[in-house]
C-alpha positions in Angstrom: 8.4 -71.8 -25.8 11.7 -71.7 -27.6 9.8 -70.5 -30.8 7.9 -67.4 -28.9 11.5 -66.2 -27.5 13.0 -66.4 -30.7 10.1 -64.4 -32.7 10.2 -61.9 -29.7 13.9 -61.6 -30.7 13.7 -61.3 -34.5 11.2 -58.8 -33.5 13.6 -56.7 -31.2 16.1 -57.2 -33.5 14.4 -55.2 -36.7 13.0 -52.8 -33.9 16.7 -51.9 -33.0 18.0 -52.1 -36.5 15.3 -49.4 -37.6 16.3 -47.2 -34.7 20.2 -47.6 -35.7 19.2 -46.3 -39.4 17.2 -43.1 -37.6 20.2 -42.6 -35.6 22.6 -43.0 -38.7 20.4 -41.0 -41.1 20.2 -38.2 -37.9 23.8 -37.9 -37.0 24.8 -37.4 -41.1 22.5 -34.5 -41.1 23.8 -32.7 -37.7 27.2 -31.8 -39.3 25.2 -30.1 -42.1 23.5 -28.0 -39.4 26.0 -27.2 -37.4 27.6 -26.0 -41.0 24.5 -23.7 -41.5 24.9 -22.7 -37.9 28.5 -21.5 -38.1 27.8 -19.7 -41.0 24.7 -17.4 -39.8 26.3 -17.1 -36.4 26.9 -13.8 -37.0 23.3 -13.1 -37.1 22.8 -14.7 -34.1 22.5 -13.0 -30.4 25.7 -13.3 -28.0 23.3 -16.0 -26.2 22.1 -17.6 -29.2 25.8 -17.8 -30.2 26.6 -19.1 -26.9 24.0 -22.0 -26.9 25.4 -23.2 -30.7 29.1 -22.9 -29.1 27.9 -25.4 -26.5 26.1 -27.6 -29.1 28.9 -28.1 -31.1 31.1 -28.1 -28.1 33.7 -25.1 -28.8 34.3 -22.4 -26.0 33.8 -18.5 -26.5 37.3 -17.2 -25.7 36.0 -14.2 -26.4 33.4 -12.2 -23.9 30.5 -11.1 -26.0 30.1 -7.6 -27.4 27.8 -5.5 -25.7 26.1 -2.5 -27.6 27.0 0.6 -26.0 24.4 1.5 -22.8 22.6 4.6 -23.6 23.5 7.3 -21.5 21.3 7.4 -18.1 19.2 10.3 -18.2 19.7 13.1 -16.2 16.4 13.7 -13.0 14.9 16.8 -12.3 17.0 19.1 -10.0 19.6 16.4 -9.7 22.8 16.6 -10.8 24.8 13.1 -11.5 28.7 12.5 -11.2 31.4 12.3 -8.7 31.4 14.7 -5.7 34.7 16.2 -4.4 35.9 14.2 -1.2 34.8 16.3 2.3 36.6 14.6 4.3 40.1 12.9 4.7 41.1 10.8 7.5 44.9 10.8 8.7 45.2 7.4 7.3 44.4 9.0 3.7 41.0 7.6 3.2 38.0 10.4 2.1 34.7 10.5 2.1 32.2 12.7 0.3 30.0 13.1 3.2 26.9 11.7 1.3 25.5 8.4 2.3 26.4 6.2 5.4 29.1 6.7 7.2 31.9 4.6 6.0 33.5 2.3 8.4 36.9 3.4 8.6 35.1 6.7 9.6 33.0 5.8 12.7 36.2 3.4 13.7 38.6 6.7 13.5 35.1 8.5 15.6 35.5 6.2 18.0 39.5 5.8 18.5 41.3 7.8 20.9 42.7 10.0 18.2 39.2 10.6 16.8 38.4 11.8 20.0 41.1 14.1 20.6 40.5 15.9 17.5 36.6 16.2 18.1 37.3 18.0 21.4 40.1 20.4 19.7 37.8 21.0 16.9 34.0 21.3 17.9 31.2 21.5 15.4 32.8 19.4 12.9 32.3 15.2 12.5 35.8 14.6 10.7 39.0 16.6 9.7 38.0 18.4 6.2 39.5 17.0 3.2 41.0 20.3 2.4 43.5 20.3 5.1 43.0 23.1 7.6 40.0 23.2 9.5 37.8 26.3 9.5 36.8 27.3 12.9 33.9 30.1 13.0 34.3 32.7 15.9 32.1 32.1 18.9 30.9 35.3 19.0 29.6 35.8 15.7 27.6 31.8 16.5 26.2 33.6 19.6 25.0 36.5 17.5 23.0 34.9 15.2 21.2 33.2 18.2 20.5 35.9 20.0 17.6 37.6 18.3 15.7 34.8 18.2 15.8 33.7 21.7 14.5 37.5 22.4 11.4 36.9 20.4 11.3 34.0 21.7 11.5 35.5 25.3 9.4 37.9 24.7 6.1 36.1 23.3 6.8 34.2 26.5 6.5 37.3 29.0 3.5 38.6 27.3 1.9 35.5 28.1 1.2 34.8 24.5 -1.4 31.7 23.5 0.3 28.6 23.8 0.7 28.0 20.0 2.3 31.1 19.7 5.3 30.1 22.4 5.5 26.7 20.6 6.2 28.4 17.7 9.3 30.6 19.3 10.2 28.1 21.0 11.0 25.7 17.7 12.0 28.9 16.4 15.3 29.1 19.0 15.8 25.4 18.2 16.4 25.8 14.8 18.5 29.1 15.1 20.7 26.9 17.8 21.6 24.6 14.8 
């Protein structure tokens, strides 16, 4: 037995001893790559530089160049940029009016002050960014109105088809906004 153990040996001994010269032979050649590497790493992508970085185990203290983003192109009837705040809170915050309203905004709504100002200043959500707040007179509001609800009342009297008094009566609606 003592003859098959030490054959077995020999044999994982000049296994091992082959490896260690493929190991020996690889790591001489890795500088020489990393050398090539370095050199062309100018070539190389940001990520691609990244990945050789980690190989050789520097850090990028630099963040990557981007190329310039081409500029977004422009839709159809839709015109792109900041928008001139609407509205301005007390506290100084504004809002454009576009979107959802912000938090701060249905907060102040819903506060006692918000409140206040909503009944001294009907028709509008928040005070306008611009300062004063433009009130239109009642009577011209009830002018514009008032035509419409007399065709309106009037396709109604003449007993008009059923379509028709629909149709005056979405008529007023509309007018009433």
């Amino acid at each position: 037995m003592a003859l098959t153990t030490l054959q077995s040996i020999n044999a994982e001994i000049k296994q091992l001893e082959a490896q260690r010269k493929l190991v020996e032979k690889r790591d001489s050649e890795v500088p020489k790559a990393l050398a090539v590497l370095q050199k062309y790493a100018k070539v190389l992508s940001p990520a691609q530089r990244r990945q050789v970085a980690k190989l050789i185990g520097e850090t990028l203290d630099d963040k990557p160049a981007r190329a310039p983003k081409a500029a977004p192109a422009t839709r159809r009837g839709r015109k792109l940029g900041k928008v001139a705040p609407k509205y301005r809170l007390p506290t100084g915050e504004t809002w454009a009016g576009r979107g959802l309203t912000p938090k701060a905004f249905a907060a102040w709504a819903k506060s006692a002050e918000g409140k206040a100002w909503a009944q001294a200043n009907p028709g509008s959500k928040f005070p306008p960014a611009g300062g004063a707040v433009k009130n239109t007179p009642a009577k011209v509001v009830k002018k514009a109105g008032k035509p419409v609800k007399k065709a309106s009342r009037k396709a109604v009297k003449k007993g008009a088809p059923k379509t028709a008094k629909k149709v005056a009566r979405k008529a007023a609606k509309k007018a009433a906004k």
